[in-house]
N, C-alpha and C positions, 0 to 999 in steps of 0.2 A: 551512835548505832546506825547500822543498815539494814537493808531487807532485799535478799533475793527472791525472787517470784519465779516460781517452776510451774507456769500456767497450761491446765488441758492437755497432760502429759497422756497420751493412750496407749494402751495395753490389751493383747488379748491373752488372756488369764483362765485357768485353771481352781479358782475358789469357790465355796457354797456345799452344802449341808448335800443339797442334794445330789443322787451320786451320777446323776448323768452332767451335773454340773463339771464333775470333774474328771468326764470323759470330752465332752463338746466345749466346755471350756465356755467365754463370755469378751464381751468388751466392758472394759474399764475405763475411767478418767480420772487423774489424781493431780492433784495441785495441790504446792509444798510452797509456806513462808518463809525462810531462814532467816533470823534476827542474828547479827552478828557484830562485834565491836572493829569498825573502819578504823580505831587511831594509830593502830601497826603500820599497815598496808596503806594507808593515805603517806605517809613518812618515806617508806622502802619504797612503793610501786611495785612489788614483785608478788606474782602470783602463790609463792606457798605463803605469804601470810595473809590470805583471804578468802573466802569460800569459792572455788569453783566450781557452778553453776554445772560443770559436764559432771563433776563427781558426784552433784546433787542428784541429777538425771540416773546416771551411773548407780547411786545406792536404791532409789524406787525401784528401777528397772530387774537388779538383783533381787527383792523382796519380793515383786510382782509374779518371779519364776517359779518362786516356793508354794506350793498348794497350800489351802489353809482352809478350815471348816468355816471358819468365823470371819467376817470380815474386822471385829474388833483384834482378833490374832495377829491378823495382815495390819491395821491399823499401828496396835503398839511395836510389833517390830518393826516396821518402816520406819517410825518416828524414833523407836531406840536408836536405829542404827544412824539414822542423819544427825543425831546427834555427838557421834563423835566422828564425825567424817573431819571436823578442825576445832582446832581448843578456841577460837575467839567465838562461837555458837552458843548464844544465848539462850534461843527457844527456837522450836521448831512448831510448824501448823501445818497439820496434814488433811487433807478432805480426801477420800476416797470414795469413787460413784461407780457404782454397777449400772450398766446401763440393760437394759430391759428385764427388768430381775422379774421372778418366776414367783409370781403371786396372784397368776388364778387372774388377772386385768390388765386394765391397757395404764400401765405405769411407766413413763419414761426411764426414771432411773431412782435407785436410793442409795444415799452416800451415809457417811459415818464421818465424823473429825475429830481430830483432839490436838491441843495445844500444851508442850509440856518442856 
């Protein structure tokens, strides 16, 4: 098994309940683990039989454009969708962080993750 690491990806995003959230939009940071099976690609060396890291980038960056009330919304589709970016993808680990989300103090960031 391997693990790609898509670390401190940022994004300025359009998600949240509230609705000027989704006029003014926010900064994001999202960091993705991909577990995937190396004993194809260790053999051939060719890159379609192994995760590529830009397509990893590539699928966040499309889900991040979609608005979304809920950050759990934007959670499971991110992670749905990296999961068939390539059939050797075992699991995928998403954290998703709002950074200075709108709760009335001085909070740096709140994230959300799921592993599936």
């Amino acid at each position: 098994m391997g693990k790609i690491y898509l670390n401190r990806a940022r994004f300025y995003a359009y998600h949240g309940c509230m609705e000027e959230e989704g006029v003014v939009g926010g900064h994001y940071v999202v960091d993705v683990v991909v577990e995937f099976d190396l004993s194809l690609v260790e053999k051939s060396h060719a890159l379609k039989d192994t995760v590529d890291y830009v397509e990893v980038f590539n699928c966040v960056k499309k889900e991040m454009k979609k608005p979304a009330k809920l950050l759990e919304t934007l959670l499971e589709r991110t992670a749905s969708s990296l999961k068939k970016i390539h059939p050797s993808i075992t699991s995928v680990d998403v954290k998703i962080e709002k950074t200075n989300p709108p709760v009335g103090g001085d909070v740096g960031s709140v994230a959300i993750s799921k592993k599936v």
